[in-house]
C-alpha atoms as an extended CHARMM CRD file, in Angstrom:
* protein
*
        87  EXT
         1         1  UNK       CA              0.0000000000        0.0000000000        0.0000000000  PROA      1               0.0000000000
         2         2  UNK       CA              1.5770000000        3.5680000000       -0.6400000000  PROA      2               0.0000000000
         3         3  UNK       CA             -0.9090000000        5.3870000000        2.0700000000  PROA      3               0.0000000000
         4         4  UNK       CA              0.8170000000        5.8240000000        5.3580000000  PROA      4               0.0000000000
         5         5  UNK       CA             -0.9950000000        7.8110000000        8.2530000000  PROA      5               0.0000000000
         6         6  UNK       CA              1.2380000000        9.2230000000       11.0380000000  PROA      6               0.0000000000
         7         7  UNK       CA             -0.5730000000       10.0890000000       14.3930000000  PROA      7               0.0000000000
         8         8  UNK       CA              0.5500000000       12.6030000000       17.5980000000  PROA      8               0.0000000000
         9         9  UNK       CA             -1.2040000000       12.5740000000       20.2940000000  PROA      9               0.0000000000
        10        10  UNK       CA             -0.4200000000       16.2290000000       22.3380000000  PROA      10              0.0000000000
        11        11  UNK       CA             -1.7230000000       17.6540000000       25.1900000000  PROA      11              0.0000000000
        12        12  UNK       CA             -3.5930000000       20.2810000000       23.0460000000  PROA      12              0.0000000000
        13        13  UNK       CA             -3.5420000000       19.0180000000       19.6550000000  PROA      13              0.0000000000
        14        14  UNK       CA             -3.1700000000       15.8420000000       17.6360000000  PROA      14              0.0000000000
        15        15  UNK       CA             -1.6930000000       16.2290000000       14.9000000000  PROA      15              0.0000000000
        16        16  UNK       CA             -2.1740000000       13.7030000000       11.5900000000  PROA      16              0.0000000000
        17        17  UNK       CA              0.3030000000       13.5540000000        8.6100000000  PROA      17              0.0000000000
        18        18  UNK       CA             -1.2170000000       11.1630000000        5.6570000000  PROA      18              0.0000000000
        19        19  UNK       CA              1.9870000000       10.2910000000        3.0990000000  PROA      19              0.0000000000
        20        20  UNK       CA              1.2710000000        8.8840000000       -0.5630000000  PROA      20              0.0000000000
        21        21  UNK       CA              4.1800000000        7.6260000000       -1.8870000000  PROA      21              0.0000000000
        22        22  UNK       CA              2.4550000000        6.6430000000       -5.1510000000  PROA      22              0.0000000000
        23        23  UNK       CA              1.4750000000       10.1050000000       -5.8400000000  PROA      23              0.0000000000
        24        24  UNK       CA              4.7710000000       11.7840000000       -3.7080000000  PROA      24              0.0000000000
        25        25  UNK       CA              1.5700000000       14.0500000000       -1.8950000000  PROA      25              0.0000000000
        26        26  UNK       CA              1.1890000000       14.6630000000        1.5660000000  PROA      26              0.0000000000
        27        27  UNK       CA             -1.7930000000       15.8510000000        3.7920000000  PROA      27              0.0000000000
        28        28  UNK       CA             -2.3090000000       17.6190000000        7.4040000000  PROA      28              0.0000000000
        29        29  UNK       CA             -4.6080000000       17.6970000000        9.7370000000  PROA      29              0.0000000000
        30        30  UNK       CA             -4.3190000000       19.4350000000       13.3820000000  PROA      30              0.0000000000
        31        31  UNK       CA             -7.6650000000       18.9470000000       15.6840000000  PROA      31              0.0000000000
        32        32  UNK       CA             -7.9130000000       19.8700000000       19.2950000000  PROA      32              0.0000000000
        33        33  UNK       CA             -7.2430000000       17.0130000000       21.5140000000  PROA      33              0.0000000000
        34        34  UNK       CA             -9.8150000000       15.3380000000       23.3150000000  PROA      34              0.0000000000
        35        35  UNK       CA             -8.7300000000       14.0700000000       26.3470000000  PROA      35              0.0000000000
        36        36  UNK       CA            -11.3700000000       12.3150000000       28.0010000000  PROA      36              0.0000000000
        37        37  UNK       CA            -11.3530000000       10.1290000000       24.7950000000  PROA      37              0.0000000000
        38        38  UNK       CA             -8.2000000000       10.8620000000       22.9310000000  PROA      38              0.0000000000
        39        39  UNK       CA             -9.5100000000        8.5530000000       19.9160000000  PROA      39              0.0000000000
        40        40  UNK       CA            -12.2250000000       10.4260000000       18.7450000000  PROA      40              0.0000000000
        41        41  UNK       CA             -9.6220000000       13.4690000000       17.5550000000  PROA      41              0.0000000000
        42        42  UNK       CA             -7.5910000000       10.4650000000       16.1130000000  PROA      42              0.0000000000
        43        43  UNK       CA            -10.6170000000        9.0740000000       14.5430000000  PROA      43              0.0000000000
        44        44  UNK       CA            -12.0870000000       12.0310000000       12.8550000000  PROA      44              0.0000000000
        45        45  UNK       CA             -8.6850000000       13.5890000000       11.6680000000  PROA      45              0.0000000000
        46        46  UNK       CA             -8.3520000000       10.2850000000        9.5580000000  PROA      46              0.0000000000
        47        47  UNK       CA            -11.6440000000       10.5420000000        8.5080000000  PROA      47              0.0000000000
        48        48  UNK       CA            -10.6330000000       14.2740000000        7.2370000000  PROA      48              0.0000000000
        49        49  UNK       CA             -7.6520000000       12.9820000000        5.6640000000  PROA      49              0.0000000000
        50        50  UNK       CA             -9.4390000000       10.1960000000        3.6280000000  PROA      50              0.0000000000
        51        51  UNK       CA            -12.0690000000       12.2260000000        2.7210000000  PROA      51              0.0000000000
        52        52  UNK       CA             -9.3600000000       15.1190000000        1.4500000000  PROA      52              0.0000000000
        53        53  UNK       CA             -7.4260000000       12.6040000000       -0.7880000000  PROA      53              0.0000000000
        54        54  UNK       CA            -10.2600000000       10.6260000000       -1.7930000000  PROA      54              0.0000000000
        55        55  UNK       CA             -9.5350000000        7.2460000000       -0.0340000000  PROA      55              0.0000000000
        56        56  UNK       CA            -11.3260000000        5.0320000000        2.0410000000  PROA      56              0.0000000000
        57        57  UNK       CA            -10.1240000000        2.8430000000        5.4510000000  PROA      57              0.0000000000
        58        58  UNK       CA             -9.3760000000       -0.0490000000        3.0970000000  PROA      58              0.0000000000
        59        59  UNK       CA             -6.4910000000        2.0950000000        1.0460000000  PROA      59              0.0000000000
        60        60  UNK       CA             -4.2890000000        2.6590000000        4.2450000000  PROA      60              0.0000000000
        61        61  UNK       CA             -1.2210000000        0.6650000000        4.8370000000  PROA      61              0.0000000000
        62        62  UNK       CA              0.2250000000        1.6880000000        7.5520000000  PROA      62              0.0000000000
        63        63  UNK       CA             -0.7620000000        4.2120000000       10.6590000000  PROA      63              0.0000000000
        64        64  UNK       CA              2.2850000000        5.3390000000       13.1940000000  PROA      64              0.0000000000
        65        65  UNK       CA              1.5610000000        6.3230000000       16.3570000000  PROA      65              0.0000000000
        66        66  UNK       CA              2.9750000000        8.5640000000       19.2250000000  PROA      66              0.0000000000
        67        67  UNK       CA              1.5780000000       10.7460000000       22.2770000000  PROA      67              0.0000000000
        68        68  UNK       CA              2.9300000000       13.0330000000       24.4780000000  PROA      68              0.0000000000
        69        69  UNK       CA             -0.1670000000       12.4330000000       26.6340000000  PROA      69              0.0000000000
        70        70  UNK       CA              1.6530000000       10.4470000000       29.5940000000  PROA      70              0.0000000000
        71        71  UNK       CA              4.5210000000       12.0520000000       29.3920000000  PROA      71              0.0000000000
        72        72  UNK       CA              2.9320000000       15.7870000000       30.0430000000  PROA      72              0.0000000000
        73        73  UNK       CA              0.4200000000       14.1870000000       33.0820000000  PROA      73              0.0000000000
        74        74  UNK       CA              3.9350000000       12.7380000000       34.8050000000  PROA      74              0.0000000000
        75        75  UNK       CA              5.3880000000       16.3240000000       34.0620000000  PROA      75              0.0000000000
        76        76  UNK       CA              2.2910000000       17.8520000000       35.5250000000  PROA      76              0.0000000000
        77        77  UNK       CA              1.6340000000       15.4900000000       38.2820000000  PROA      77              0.0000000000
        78        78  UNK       CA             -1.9910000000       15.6320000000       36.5530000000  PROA      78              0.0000000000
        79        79  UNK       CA             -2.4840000000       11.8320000000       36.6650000000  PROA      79              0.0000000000
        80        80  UNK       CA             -4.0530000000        9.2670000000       39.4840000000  PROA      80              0.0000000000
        81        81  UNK       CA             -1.9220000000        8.8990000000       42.2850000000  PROA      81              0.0000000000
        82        82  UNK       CA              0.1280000000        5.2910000000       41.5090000000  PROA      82              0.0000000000
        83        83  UNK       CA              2.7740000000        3.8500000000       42.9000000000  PROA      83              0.0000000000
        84        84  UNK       CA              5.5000000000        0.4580000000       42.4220000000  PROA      84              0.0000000000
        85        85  UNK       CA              5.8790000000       -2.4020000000       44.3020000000  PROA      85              0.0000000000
        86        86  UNK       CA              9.1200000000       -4.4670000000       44.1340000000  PROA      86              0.0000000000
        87        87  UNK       CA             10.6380000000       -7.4520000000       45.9080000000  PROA      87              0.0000000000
């Protein structure tokens, strides 16, 4: 397949990146992030993407990826309070 989707998660946006290598073309989309259900942004910035390029689901090849979601609720001490047990 020659569509590849690349996927950030970020604290305030998510960020999409779809590559066609057949046609050397490439298309953004940046959406505010949802946090209480970061997948929807995910979701509908694909579906923006397809829709943009004229594709459907069944034309993508690959999808990449990464969030900075985890990392910025450690930094912020925004997450539940955890903690590690070891013997």
């Amino acid at each position: 397949m020659t569509i590849r989707i690349g996927v950030d998660i970020g604290g305030t946006f998510t960020d999409l990146v779809l590559v066609n290598t057949e046609k050397r073309s490439v298309a953004v989309e940046k959406l505010l992030t949802t946090p209480d259900q970061p997948e929807r942004a995910v979701l509908e910035g694909i579906e923006l993407l397809l829709a943009s390029a004229n594709l459907s689901g069944g034309d993508i090849g690959n999808i990449t990826h990464g969030t900075t979601l985890v990392t910025n609720s450690l930094i912020e001490r925004k997450g539940a309070r955890t903690g590690l047990l070891t013997l």
